[in-house]
Residue frames relative to the residue before (quaternion, step in Angstrom):
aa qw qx qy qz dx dy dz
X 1.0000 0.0000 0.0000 0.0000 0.00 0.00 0.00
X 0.8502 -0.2624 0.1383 0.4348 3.49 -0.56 -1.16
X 0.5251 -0.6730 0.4175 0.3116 3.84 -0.61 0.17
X 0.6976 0.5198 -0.3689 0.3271 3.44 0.74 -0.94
X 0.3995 -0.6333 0.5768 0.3266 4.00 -0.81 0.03
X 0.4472 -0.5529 0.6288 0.3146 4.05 -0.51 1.72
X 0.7638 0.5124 -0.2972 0.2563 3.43 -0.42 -1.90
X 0.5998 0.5564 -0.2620 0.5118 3.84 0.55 -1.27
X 0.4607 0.7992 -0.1663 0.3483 3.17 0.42 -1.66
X 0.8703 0.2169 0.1239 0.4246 3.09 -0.17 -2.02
X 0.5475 0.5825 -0.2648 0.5393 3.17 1.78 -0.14
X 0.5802 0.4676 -0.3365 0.5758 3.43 1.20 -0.79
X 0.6062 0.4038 -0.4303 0.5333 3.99 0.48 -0.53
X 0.7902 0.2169 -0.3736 0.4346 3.54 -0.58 -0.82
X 0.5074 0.4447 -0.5595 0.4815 4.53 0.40 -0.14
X 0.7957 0.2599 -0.2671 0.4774 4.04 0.55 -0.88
X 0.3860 -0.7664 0.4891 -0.1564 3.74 0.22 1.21
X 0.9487 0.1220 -0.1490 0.2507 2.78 -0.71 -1.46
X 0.2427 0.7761 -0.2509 0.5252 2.78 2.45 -0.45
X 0.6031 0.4635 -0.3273 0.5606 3.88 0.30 -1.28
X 0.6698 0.6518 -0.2407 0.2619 2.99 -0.09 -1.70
X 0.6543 0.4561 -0.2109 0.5651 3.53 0.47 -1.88
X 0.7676 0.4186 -0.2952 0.3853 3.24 -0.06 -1.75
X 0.4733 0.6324 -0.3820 0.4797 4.20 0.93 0.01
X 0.7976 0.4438 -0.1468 0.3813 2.71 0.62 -1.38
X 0.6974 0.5269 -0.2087 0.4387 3.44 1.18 -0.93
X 0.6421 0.4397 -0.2656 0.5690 3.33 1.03 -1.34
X 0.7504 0.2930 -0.3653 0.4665 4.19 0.07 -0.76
X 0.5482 0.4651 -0.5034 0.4794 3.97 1.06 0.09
X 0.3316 0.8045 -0.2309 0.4353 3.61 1.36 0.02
X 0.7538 0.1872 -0.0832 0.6243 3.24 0.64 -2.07
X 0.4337 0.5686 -0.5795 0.3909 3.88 0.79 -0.39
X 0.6658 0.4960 -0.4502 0.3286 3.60 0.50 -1.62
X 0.7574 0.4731 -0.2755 0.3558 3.79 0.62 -1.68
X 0.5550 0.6640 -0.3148 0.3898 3.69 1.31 -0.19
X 0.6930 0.3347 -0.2952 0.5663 3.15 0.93 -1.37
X 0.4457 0.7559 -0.3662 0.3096 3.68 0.80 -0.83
X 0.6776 0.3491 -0.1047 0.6388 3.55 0.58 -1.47
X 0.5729 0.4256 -0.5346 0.4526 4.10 0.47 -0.68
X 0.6931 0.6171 -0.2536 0.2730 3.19 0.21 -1.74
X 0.7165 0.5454 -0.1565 0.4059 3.33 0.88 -1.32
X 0.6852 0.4991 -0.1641 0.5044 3.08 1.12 -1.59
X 0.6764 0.4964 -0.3337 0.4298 3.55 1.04 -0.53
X 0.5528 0.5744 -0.2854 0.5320 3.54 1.33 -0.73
X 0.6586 0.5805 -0.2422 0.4131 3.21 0.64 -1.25
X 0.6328 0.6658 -0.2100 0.3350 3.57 1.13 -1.65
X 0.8208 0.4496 0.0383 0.3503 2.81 1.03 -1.78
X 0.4746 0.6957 -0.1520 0.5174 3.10 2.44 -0.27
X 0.5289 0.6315 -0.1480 0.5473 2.93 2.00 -1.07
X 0.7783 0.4141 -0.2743 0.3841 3.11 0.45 -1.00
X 0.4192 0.8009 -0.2350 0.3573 3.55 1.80 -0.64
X 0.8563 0.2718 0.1821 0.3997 2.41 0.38 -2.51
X 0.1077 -0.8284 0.5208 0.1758 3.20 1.76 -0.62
X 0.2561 0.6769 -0.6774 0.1318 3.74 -1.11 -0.28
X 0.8049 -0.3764 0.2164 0.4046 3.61 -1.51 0.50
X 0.7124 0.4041 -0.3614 0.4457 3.97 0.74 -0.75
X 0.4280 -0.5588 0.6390 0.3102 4.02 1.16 -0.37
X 0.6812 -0.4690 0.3811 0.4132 3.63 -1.70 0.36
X 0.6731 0.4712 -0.4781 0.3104 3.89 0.54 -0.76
X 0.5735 0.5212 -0.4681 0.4247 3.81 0.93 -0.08
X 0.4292 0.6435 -0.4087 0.4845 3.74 1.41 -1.34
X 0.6750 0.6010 -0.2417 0.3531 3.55 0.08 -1.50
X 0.7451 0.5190 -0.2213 0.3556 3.67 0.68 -1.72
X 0.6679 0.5062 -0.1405 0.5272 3.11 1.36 -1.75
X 0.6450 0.3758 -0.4155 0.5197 4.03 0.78 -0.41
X 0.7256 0.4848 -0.3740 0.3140 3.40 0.55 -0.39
X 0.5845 0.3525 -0.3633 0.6342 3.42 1.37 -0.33
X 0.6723 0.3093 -0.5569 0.3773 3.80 -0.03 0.57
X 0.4875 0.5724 -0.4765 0.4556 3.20 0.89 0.16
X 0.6880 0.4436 -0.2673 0.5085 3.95 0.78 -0.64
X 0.7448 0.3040 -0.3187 0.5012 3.52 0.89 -0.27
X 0.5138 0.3658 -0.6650 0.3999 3.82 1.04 0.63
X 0.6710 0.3739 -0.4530 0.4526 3.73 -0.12 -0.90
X 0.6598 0.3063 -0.5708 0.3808 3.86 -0.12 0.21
X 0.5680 0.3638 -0.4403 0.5925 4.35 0.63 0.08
X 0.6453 0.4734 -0.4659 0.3774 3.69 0.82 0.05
X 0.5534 0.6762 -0.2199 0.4338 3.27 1.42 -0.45
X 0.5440 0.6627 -0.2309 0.4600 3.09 1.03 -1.69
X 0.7847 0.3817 -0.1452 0.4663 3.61 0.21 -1.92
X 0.7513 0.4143 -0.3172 0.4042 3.81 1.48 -0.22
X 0.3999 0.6919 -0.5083 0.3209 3.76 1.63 -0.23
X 0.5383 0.4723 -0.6055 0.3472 3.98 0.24 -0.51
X 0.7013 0.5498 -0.2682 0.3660 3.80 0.61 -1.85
X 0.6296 0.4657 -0.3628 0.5052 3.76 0.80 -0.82
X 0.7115 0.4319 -0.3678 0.4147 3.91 0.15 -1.37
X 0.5262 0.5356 -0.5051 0.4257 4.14 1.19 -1.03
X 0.8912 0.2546 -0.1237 0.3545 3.29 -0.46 -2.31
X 0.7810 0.4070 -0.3050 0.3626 3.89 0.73 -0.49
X 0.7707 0.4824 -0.2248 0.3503 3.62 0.78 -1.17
X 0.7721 0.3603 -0.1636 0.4973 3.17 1.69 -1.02
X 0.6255 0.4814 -0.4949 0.3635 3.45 1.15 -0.22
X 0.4588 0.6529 -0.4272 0.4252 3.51 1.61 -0.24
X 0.6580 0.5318 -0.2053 0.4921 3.70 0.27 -1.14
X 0.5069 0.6069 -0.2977 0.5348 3.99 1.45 -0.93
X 0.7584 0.4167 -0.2989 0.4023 3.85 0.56 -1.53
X 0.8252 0.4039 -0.1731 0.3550 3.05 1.14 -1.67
X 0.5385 0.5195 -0.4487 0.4887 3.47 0.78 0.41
X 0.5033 0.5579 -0.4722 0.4610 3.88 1.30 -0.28
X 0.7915 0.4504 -0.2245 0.3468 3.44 0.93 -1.20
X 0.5965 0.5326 -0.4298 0.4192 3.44 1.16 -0.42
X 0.6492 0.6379 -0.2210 0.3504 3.50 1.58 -0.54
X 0.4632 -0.6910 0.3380 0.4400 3.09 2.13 -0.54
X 0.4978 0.6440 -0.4413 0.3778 3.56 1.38 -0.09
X 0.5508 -0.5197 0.5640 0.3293 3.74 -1.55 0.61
X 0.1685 -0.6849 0.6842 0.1853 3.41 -1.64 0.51
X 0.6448 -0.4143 0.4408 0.4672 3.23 -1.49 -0.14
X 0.3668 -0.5982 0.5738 0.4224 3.75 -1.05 -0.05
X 0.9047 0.1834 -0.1909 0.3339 3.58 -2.04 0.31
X 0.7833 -0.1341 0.1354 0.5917 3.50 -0.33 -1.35
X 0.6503 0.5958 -0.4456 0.1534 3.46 0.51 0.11
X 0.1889 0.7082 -0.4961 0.4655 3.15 2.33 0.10
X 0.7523 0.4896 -0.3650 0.2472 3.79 -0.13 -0.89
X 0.7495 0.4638 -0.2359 0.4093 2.87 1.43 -1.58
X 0.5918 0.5725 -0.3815 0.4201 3.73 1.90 -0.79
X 0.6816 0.5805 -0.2432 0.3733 3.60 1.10 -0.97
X 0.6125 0.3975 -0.4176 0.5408 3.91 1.33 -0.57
X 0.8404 0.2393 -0.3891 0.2916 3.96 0.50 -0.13
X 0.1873 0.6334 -0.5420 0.5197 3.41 1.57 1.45
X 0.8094 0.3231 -0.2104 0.4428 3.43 0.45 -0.88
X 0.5987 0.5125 -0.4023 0.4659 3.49 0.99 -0.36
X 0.4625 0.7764 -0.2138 0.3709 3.49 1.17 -0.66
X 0.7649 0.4626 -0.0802 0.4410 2.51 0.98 -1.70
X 0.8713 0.0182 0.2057 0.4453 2.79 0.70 -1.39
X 0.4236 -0.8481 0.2254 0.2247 3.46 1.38 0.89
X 0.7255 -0.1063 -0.0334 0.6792 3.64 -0.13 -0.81
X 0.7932 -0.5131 0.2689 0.1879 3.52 -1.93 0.60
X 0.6636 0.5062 -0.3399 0.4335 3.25 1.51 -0.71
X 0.6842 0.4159 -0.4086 0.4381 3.81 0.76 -0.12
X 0.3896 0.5543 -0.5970 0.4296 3.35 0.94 0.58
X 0.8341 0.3605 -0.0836 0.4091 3.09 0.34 -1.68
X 0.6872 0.4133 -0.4965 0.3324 3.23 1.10 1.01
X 0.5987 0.5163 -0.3141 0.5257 2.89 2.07 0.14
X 0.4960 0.4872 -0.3896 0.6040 3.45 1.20 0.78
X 0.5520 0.5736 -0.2528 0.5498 3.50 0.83 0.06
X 0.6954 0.4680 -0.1025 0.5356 3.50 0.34 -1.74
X 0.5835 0.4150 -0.2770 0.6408 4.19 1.11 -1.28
X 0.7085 0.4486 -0.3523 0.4156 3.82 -0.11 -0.56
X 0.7336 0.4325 -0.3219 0.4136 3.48 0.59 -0.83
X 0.6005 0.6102 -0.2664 0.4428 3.31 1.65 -1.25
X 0.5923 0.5368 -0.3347 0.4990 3.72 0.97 -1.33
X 0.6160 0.4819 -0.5612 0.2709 4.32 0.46 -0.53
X 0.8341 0.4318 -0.2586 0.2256 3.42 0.69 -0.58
X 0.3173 0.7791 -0.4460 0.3056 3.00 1.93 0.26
X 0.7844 0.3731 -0.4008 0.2912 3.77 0.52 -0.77
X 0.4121 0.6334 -0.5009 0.4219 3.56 1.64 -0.46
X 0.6122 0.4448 -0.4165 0.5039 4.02 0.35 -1.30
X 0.7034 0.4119 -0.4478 0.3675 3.73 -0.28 -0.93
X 0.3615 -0.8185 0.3095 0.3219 3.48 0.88 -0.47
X 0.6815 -0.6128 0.1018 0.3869 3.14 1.64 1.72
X 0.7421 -0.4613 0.1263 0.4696 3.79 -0.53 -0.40
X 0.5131 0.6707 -0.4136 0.3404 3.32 1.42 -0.10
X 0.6277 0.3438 -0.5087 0.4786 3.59 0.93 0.23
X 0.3638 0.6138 -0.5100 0.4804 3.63 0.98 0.80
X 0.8065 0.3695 0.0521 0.4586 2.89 0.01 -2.16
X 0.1849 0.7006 -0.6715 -0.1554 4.36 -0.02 -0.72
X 0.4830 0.6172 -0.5872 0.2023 3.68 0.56 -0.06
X 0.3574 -0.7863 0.4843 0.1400 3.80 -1.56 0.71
X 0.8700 -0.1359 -0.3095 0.3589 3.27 -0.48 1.28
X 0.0383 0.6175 -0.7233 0.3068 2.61 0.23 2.42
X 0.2844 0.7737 -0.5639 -0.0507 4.26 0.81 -0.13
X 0.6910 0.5055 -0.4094 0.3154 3.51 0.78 -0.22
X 0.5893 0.4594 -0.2649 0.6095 3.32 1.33 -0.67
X 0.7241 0.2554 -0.4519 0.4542 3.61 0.28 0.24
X 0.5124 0.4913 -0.5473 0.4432 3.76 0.82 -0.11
X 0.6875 0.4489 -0.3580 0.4447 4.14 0.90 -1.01
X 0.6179 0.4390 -0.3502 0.5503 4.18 0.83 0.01
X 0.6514 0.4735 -0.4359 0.4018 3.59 0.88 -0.34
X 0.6064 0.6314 -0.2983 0.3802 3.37 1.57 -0.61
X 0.8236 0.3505 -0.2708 0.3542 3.00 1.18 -0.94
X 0.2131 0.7304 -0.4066 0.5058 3.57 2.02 0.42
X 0.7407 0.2701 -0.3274 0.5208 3.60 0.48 -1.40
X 0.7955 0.3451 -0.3946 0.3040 3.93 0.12 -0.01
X 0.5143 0.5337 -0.5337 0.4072 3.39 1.10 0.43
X 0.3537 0.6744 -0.5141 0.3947 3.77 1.57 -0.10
X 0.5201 0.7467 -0.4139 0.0244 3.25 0.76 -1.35
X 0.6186 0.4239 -0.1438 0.6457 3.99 1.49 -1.10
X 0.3721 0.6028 -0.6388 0.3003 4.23 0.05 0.32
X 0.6875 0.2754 -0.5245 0.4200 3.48 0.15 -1.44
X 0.4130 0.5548 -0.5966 0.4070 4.69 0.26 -0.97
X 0.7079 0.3611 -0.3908 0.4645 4.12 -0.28 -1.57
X 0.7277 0.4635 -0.3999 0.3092 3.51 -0.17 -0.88
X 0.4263 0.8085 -0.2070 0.3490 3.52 1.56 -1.28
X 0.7760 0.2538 -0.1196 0.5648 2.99 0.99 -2.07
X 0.2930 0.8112 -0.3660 0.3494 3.25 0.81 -0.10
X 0.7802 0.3971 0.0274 0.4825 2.83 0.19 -1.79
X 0.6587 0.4469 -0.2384 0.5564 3.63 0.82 -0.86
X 0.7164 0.5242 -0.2449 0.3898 3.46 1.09 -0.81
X 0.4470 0.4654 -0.3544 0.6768 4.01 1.82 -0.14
X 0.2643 -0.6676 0.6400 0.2737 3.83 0.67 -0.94
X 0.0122 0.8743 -0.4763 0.0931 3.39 1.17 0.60
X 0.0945 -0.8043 0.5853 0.0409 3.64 -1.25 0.10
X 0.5764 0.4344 -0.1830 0.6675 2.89 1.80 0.59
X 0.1946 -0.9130 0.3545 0.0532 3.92 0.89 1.25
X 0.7462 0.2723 -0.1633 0.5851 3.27 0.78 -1.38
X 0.4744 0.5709 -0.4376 0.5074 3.90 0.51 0.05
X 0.8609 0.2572 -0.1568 0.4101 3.64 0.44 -1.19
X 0.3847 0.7088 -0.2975 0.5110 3.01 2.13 -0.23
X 0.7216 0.4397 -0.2156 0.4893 3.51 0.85 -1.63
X 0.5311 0.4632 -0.4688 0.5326 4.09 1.01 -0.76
X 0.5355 0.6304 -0.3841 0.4104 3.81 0.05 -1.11
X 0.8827 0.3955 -0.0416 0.2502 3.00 0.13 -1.13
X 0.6331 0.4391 -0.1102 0.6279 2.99 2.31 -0.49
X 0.4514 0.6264 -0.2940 0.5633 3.32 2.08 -0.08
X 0.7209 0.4495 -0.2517 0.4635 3.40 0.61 -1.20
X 0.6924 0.3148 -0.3463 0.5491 4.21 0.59 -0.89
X 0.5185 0.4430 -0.5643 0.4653 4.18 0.62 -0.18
X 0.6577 0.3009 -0.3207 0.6116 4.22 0.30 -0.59
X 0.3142 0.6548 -0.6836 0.0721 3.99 0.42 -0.90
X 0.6188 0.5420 -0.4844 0.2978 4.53 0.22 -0.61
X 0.5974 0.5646 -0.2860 0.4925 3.15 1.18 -1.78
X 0.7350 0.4309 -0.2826 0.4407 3.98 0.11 -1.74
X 0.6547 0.4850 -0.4935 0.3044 3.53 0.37 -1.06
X 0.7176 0.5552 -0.2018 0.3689 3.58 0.77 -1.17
X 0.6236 0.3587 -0.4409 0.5367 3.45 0.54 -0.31
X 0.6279 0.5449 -0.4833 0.2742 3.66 0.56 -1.03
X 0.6371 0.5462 -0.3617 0.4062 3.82 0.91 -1.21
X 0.6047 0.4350 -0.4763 0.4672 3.67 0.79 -1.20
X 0.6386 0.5832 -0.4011 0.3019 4.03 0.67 -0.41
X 0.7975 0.3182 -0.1520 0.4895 2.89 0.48 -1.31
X 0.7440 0.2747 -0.4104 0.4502 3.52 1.04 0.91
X 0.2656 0.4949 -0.5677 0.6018 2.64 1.08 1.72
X 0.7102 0.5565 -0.3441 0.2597 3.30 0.04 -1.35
X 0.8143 0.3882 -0.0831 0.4235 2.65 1.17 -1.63
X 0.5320 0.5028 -0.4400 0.5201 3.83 1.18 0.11
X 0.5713 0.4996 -0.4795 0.4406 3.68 0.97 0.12
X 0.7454 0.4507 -0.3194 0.3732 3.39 0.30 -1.23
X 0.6353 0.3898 -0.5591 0.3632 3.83 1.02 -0.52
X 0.4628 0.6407 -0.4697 0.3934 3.86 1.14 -0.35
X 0.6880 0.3361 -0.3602 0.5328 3.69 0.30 -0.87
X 0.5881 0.5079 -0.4539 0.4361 3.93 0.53 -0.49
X 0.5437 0.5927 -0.3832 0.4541 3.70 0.94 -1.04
X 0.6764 0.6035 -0.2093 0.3668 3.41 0.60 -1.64
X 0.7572 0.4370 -0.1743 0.4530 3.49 0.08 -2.07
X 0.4776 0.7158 -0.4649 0.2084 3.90 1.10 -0.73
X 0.6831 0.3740 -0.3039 0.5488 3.57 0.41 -1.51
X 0.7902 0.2455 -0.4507 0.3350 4.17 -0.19 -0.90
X 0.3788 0.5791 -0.5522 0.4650 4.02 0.79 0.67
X 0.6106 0.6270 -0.2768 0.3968 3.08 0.29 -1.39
X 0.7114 0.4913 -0.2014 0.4605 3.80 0.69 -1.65
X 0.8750 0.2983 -0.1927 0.3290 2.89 0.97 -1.14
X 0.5403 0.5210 -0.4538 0.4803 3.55 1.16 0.73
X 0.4429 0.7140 -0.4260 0.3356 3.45 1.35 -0.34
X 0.7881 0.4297 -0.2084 0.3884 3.24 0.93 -1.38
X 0.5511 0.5786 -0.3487 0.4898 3.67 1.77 0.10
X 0.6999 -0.5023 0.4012 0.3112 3.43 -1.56 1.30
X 0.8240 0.2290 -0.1609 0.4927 3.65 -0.95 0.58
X 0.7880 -0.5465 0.2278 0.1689 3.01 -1.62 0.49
X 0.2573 0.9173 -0.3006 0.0447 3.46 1.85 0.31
X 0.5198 0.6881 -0.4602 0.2110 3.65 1.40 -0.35
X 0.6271 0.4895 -0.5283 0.2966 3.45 0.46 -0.21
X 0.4220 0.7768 -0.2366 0.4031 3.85 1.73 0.12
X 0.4315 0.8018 -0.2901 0.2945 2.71 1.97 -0.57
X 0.6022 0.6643 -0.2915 0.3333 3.56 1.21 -1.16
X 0.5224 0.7194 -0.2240 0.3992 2.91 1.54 -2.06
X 0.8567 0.1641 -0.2307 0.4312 3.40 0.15 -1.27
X 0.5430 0.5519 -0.5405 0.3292 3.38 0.84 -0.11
X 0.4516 0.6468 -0.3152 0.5276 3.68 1.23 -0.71
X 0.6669 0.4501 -0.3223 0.4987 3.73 0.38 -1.01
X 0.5601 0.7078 -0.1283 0.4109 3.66 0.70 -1.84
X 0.7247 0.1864 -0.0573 0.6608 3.76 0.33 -1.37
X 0.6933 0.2442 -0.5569 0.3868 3.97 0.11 0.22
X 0.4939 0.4455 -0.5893 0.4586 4.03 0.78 0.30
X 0.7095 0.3468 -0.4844 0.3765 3.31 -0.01 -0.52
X 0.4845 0.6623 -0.4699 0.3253 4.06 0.91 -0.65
X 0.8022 0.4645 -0.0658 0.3694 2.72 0.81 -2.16
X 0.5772 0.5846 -0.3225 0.4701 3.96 1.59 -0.57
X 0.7915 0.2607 0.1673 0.5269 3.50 0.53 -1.94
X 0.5420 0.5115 -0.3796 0.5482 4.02 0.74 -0.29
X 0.8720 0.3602 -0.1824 0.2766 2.97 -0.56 -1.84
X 0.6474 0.5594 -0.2761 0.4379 4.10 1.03 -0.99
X 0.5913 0.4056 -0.4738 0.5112 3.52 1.68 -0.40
X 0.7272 0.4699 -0.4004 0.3001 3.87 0.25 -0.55
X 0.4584 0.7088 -0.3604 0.3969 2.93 1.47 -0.62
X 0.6550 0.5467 -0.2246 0.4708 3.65 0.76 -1.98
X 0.7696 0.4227 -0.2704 0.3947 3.21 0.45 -1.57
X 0.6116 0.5176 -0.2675 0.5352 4.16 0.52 -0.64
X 0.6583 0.3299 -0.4273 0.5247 3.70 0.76 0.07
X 0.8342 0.2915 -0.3768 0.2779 2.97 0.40 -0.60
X 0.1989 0.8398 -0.3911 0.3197 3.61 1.71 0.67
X 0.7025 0.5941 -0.0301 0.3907 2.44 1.40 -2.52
X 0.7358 0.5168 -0.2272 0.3741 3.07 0.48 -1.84
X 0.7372 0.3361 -0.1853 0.5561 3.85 0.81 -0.88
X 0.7796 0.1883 -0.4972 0.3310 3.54 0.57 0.58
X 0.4909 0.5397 -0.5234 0.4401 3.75 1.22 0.34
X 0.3108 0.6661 -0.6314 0.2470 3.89 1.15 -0.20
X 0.9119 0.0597 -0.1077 0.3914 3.43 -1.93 1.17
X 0.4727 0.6515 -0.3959 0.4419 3.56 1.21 0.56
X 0.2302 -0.6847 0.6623 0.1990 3.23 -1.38 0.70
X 0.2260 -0.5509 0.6383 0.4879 3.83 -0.97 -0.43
X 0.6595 -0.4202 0.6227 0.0253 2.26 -2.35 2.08
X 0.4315 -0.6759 0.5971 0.0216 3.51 -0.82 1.76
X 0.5861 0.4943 -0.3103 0.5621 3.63 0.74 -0.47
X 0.7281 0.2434 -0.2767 0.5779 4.04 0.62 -0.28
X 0.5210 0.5714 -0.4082 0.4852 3.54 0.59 -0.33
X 0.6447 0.4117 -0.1807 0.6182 3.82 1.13 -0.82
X 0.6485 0.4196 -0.3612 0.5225 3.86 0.49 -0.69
X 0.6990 0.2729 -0.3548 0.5577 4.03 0.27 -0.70
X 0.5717 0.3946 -0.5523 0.4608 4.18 0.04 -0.16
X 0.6771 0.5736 -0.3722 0.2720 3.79 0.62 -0.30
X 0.6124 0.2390 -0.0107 0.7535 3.58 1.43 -1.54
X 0.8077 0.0619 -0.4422 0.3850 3.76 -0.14 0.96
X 0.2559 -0.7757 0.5023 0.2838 2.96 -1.28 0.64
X 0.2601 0.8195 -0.3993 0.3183 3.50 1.34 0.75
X 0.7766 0.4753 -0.0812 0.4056 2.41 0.93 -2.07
X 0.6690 0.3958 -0.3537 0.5202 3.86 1.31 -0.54
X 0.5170 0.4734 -0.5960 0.3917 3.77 0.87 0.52
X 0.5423 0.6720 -0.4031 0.3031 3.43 0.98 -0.91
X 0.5728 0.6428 -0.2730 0.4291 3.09 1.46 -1.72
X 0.6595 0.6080 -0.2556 0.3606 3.25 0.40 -1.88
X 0.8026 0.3850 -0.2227 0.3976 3.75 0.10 -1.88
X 0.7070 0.4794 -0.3739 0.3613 3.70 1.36 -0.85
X 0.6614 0.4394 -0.3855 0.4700 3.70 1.91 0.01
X 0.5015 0.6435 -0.3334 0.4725 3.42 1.49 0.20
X 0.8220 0.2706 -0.0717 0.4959 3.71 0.78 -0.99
X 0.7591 0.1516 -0.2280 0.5906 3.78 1.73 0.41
X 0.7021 -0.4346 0.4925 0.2752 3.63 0.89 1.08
X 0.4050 -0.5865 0.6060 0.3533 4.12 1.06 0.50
X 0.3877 0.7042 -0.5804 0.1301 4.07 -0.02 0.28
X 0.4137 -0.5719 0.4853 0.5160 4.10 0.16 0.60
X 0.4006 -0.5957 0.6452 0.2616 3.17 -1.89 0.35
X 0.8043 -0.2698 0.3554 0.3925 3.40 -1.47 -0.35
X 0.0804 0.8008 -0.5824 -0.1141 3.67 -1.19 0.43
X 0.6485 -0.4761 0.3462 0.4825 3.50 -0.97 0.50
X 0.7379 0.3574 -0.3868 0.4220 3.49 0.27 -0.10
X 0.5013 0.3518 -0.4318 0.6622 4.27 1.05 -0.14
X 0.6383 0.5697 -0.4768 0.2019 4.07 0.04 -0.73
């Protein structure tokens, strides 16, 4: 079946708290934002109605303020994903790669304060993280086309629809590689990102059989939880548009949708995360990257030859770190 140890795992979440914690806090200060957002809206909206009247009457007014209310805080988001991936995604990924390594952490909140200058370290100001988390993401789409998709799963013949609907879900269990590569990279203590970013990345599609597979057993996990929490969050959504102006209950889904991705994004995602490093870390052990893939992804991405490009642009083509100099 899968490779990763549940138990461990779940140790690495409850040793990295405060991490949980934050990430709670942020992601469900989140849905507050998309709550009041739609109240706010819908109430503006309500009362516009009554103004302006036209054919829908305020409870349409109501519908249409409430969905502009969901699409500012989502461009408010947008302009805030650099700040979340710096202080939340990576100083998380910072603790838990100390621990898979066996290193001590600070207790309580000082994980935060030990984990934002792990990552500054690493990588100094916020935008070259978040272009070298980018640049890995784009590179990682083409890893399952190269592996040649599910048919070296599956060889059975005319199953093409069922293997075009398993290749899909291969490409979203990718969804957390550039995060592996992340720790990766934090894990050499590199000083040389997009270099160790670009090995990472040529490590993972040379194993890509081993990684592809645990990732699916993940991300169908991941994802049979969150429709449960969606199942859950349905009826207190529900309550809580009831008590807003206009017609908003059939919205209910919306927030329940909103509702289960904090909890995805709080208490889901940090277990696959944990569990896919340590997949990684113990099967690239005593590997180099295989020149012969390193040449196959510069071919079919063009991510993967900026990566190339910025790590011979911004260190002089100097090799990066390897697990064995790390």
């Amino acid at each position: 079946m899968w490779d990763f140890d549940i138990g461990r795992t779940l140790g690495i979440m409850a040793k990295t708290w405060p991490f949980i914690a934050l990430r709670l806090v942020v992601y469900f200060t989140i849905t507050l934002a998309y709550v009041l957002a739609t109240g706010v809206g819908a109430g503006i909206g309500f009362g516009a109605g009554h103004i302006f009247g036209g054919d829908d009457g305020p409870a349409g007014f109501a519908v249409f303020g409430g969905l502009g209310g969901i699409i500012i805080v989502s461009v408010v988001l947008y302009w805030l994903r650099e700040y979340i991936l710096y202080m939340v995604k990576a100083g998380h990924i910072a603790v838990m790669v100390e621990l898979i390594e066996g290193r001590e952490l600070p207790e309580g909140n000082g994980q935060i304060a030990h984990a934002r200058a792990v990552v500054t370290e690493r990588f100094g100001e916020t935008n070259v993280l978040f272009v070298v988390d980018q640049l890995v993401k784009g590179a990682v789409k083409v890893i399952t086309g190269l592996l040649g998709g599910v048919a070296r799963f599956l060889p059975i013949p005319g199953l093409q629809g069922l293997v075009g609907f398993i290749n899909t879900v291969i490409r979203l269990s990718l969804t957390y590689v550039d995060e592996v590569i992340l720790g990766y990279n934090i894990r050499l203590r590199s000083d040389q990102p997009f270099d160790t970013a670009r090995q990472g990345v040529v490590l993972y599609a040379q194993n890509g059989m081993v990684m592809v597979k645990n990732a699916v057993w993940l991300a169908v996990i991941m994802w049979v939880l969150a429709f449960a929490v969606f199942l859950v969050m349905l009826a207190p959504a529900a309550a809580v548009l009831y008590v807003m102006p206009g017609q908003l209950a059939g919205w209910s889904f919306v927030l329940a949708i909103v509702f289960a991705w904090a909890i995805k994004a709080a208490l889901i995602e940090p277990f696959v995360i944990a569990a896919l490093m340590q997949v990684y870390f113990r099967v690239i052990e005593g590997q180099i990257p295989d020149p012969e893939w390193d040449a196959r992804l510069a071919g079919a991405s063009r991510h993967f030859r900026e990566l190339k490009d910025k790590a011979v642009g911004a260190f002089g083509g100097r090799p990066a770190a390897t697990p064995e100099s790390a």
